[in-house]
C-alpha positions in Angstrom: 0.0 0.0 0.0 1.4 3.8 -0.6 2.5 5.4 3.0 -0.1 8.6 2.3 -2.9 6.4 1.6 -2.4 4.3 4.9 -4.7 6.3 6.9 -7.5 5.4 4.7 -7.4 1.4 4.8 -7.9 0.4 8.0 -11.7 1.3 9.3 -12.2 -0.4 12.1 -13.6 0.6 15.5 -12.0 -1.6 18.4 -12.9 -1.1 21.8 -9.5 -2.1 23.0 -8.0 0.7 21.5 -6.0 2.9 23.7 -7.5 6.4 24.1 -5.4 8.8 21.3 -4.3 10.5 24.5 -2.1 7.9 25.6 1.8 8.0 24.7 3.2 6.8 21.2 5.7 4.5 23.5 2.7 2.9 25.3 0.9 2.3 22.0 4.2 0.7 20.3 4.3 -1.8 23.8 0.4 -2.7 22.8 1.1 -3.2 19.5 4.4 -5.2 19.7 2.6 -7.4 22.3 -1.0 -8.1 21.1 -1.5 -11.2 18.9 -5.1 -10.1 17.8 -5.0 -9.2 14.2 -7.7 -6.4 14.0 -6.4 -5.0 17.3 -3.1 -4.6 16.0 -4.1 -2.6 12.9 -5.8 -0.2 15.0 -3.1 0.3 17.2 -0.6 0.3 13.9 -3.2 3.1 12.6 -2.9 5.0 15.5 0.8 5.2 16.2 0.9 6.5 12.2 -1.6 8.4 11.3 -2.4 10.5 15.1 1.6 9.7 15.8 3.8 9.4 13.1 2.7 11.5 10.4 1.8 14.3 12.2 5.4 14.6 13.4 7.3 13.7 10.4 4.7 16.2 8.4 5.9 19.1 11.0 9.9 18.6 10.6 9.3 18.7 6.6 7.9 21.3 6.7 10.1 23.3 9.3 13.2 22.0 7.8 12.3 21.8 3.8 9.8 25.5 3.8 12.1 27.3 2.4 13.6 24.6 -0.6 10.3 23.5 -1.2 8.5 27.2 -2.3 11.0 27.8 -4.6 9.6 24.8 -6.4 6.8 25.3 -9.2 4.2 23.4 -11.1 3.2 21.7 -8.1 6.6 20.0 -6.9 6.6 21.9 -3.6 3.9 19.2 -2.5 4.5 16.3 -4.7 8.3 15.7 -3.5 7.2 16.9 0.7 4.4 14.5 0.0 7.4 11.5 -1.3 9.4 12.6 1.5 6.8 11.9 3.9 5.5 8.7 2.6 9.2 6.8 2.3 9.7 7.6 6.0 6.2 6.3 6.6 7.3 3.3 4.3 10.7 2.8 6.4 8.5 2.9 9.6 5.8 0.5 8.9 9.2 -2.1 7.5 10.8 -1.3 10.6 7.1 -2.2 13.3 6.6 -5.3 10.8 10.0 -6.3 11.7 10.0 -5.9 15.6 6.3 -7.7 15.3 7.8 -10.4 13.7 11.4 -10.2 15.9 10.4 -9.7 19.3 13.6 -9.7 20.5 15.4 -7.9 18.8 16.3 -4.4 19.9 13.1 -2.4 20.0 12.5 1.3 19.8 13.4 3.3 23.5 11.5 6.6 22.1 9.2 5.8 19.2 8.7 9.8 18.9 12.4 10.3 18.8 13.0 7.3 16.2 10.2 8.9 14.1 11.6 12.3 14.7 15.4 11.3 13.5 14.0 9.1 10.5 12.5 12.2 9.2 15.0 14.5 10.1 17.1 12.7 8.1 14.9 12.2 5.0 14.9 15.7 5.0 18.7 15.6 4.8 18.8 13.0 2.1 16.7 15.1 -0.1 18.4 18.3 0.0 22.1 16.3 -0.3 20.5 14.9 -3.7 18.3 17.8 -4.8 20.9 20.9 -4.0 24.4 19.0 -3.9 26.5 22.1 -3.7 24.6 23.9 -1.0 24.5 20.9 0.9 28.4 20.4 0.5 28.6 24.0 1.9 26.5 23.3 4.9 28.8 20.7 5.7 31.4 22.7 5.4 30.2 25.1 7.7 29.1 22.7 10.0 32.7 21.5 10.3 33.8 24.7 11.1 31.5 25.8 13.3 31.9 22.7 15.6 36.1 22.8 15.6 37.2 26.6 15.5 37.5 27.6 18.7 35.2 30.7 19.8 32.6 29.5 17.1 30.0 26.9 18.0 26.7 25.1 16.9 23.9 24.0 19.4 20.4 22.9 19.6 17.6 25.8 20.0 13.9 25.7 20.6 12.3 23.2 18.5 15.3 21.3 17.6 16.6 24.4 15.3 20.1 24.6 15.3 21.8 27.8 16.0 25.3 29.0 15.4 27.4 31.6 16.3 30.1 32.8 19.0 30.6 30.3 21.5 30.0 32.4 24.3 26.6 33.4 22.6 25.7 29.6 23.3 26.3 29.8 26.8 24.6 33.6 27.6 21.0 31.9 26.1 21.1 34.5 23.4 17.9 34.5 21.5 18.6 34.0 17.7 18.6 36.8 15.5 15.5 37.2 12.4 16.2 36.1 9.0 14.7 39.9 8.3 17.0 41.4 10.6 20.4 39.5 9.4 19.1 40.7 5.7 19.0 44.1 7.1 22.6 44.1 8.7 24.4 42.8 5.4 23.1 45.3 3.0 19.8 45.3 2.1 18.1 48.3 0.0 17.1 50.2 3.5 20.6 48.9 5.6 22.0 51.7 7.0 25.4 50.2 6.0 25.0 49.4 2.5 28.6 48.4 1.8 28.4 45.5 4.1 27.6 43.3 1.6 30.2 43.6 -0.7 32.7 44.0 1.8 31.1 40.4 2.8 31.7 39.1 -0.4 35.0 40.2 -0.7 36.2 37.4 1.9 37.3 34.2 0.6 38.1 32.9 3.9 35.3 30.5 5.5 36.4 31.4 8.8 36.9 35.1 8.7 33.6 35.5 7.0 31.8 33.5 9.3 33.0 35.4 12.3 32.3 38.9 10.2 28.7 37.8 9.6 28.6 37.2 13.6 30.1 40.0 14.7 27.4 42.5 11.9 24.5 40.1 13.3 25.4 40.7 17.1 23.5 37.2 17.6 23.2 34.0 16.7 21.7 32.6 13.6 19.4 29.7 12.1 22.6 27.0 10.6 20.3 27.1 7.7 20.4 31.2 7.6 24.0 31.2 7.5 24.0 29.2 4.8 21.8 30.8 2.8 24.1 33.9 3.5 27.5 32.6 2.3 25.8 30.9 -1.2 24.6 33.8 -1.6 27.3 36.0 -0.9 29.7 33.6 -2.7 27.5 32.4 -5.9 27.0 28.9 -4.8 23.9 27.7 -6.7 22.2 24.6 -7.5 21.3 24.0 -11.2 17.9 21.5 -10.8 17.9 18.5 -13.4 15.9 19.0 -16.6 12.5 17.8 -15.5 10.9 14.9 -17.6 8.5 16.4 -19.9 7.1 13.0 -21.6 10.0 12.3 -23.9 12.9 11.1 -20.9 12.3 9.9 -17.8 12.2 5.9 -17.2 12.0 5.2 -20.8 15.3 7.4 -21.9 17.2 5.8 -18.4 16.0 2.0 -19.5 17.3 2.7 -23.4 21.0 3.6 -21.9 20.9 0.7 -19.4 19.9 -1.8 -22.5 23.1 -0.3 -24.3 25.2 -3.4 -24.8 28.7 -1.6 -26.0 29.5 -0.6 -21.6 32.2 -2.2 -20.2 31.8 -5.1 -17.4 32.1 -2.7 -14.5 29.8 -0.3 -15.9 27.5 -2.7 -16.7 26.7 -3.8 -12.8 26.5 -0.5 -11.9 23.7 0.2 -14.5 22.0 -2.9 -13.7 22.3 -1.8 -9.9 20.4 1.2 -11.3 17.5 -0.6 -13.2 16.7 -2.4 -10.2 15.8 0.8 -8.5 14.4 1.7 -11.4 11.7 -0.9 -11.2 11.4 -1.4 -7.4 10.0 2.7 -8.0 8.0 1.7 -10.8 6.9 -0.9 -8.1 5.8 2.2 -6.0 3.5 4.2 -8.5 0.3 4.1 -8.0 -1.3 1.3 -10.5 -2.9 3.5 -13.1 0.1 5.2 -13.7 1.9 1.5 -13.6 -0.1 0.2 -16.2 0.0 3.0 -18.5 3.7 3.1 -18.2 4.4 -0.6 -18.6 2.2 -1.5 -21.1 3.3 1.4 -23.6 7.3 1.7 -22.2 9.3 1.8 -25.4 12.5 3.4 -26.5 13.3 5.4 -29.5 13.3 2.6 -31.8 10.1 1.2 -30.5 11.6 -1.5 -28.7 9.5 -3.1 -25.6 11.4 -2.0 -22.5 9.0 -3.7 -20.1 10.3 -6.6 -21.8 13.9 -5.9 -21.1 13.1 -5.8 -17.6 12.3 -9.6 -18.0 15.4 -10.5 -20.6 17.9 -9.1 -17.8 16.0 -11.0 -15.5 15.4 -7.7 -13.2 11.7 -8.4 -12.7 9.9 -11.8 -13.5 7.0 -12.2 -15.7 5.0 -12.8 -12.8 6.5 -9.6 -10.8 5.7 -7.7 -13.3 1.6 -9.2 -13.9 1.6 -8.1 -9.9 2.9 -4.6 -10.8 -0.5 -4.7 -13.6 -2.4 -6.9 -10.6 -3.3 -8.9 -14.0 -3.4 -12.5 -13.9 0.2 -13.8 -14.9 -1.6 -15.9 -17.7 -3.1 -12.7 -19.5 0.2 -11.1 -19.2 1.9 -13.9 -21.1 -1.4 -13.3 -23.9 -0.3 -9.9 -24.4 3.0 -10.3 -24.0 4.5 -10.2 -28.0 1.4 -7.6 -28.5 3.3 -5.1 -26.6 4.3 -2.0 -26.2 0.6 -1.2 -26.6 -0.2 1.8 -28.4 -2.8 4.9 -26.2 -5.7 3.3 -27.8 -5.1 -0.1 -27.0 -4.1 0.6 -23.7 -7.3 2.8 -23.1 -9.5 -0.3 -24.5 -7.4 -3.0 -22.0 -8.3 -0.7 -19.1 -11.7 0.9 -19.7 -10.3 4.7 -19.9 -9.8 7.1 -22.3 -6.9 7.7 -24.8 -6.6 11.1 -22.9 -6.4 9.5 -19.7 -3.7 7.0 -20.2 -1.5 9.6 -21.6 -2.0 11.9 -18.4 -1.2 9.0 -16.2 1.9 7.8 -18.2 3.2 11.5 -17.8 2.8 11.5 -13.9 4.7 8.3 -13.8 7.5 10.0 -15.8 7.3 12.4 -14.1 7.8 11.0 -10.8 10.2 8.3 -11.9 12.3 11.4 -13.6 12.5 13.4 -9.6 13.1 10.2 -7.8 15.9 8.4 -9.8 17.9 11.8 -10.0 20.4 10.7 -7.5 20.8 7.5 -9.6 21.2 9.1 -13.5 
């Protein structure tokens, strides 16, 4: 089942149910210990959707606001909306495991396991998505945690803060995004040379402790960072986006290439098998429009290839259609299908199967960027 859709499975009304008040912890001990089957997918429901989500949907959004409105054409949502549901994904693995392993070592603090799984989500993404900024914020991270008089700690809501190190100890409260802007030279800054004077600095160190000593106060890590690429040019090119030509069907035509050398070779087959296991992951309109119609340039049958390099079985891939494995192997020389065909097989309209093969580009195209 897809993470965001969890919520909306499981309708049942147990008595036995813990009260929403009680802990996440106390929960987790109910469900790990029950061996009733409809008790424990209430309890499961509960620690997700009145636990889990909620938190995980907070950090994204405190710790990805500012990435994710900068995005257009509706990826703000779409990629908080992936984020969100792969930690949900990891967490429901990680419960079916300790169900099924009593023993093995639980979870202390289930709202501080969910907490750090989506804390670091949020990392992964922004490592993948803006590589150079992210190689900048470690960077300054390293800097701020071993050059003595500078420091980085842990503010209200789990914000980190940077600054002098004597800053950290006095409590300081941290200074406003508006009001750093202000201080380094914005239109109405009473000193407008700051900036450039700023910029001037090619020394991470001397910068750093010139941005504290204008701000008088410490700063959001993210702030700061934000501040140097700014004030040093450091951007972040985004990937074309698939537009209905690329995506999965341009990655599977270089992966079938045969002239790659050996090494090359497993690492592009390493690469098709994510490939598929997020083809897995779509939701099945958009996985049957995709692999019934896949093709390359020369009209080749890519869903096919999945089976010659014996990525996915004939049978995987009828589960992927939920078709009957015998049907599959019926329509198997017919395709790549073409819209109409497709439309007819599933009872939608020409229109329809092109939209959902899109989104499945699409989404294929923003979640195997890390792997082109």
């Amino acid at each position: 089942m897809m993470a965001r859709d969890y919520c909306h499975t499981v309708e049942l009304s147990i008595p036995d149910v813990p009260a929403p008040g009680w802990s996440s912890d106390a929960l987790l001990s109910s469900f790990l210990r029950t061996a009733d089957r409809a008790e424990s997918d209430a309890l499961l429901e509960t620690l997700i959707c009145e636990h889990a989500q909620p938190l995980i949907k907070e950090i994204i959004r405190g710790n990805l606001h500012g990435y994710l409105s900068r995005s257009t054409n509706g990826a703000s949502f779409e990629d908080a909306e992936d984020i969100a549901s792969g930690v949900v994904l990891k967490l429901l693995k990680r419960l079916d495991d300790l169900k099924a392993h009593p023993h093995d070592k639980g979870i202390p603090s289930f709202r501080d396991y969910v907490a750090v799984a989506a804390y670091n989500a949020c990392h992964e993404y922004l490592r993948q998505k803006y590589p150079e900024r992210a190689r900048l914020k470690n960077k300054l991270r390293y800097i701020l945690t071993r050059q003595e008089g500078l420091a980085l700690w842990e503010g209200k809501n789990k914000a980190w803060l940077c600054g002098l190190a004597v800053w950290r100890d006095e409590k300081r409260v941290g200074v406003s995004s508006s009001r750093l802007r202000y201080l380094c030279g914005d239109a109405q800054s009473p000193i407008p040379l700051a900036r450039s004077q700023l910029a001037l600095s090619r020394n991470i160190v001397e910068l750093v402790t010139s941005i504290f000593q204008l701000s008088d106060g410490p700063l959001a890590l993210d702030e700061l960072v934000s501040l140097v690429a700014e004030l040093w040019g450091v951007k972040d090119f985004p990937p074309r986006t698939d537009d209905g030509s690329g995506g999965a069907g341009d990655q599977l035509e270089r992966l079938a290439s045969a002239e790659v050398d050996p090494a090359t070779k497993v690492e592009q087959r390493m690469q098709l098998a994510r490939l598929w296991e997020e083809i897995r992951a779509l939701p099945l309109p958009q996985r049957r429009a995709l692999l019934l119609g896949l093709k390359d340039t020369g009209g080749r049958c890519l869903t096919v290839l999945l089976a010659d390099i014996r990525i996915a079985s004939l049978s995987q891939i009828a589960e992927a259609l939920a078709m009957p494995a015998e049907r599959l192997a019926e329509l198997w020389n017919k395709i790549p299908l073409d819209d109409m065909s497709i439309a007819a097989h599933l009872g939608i309209t020409r229109e329809q199967v092109i939209h959902q093969r899109q989104s499945a580009r699409r989404r294929l195209a923003r979640r195997m960027r890390a792997f082109s």
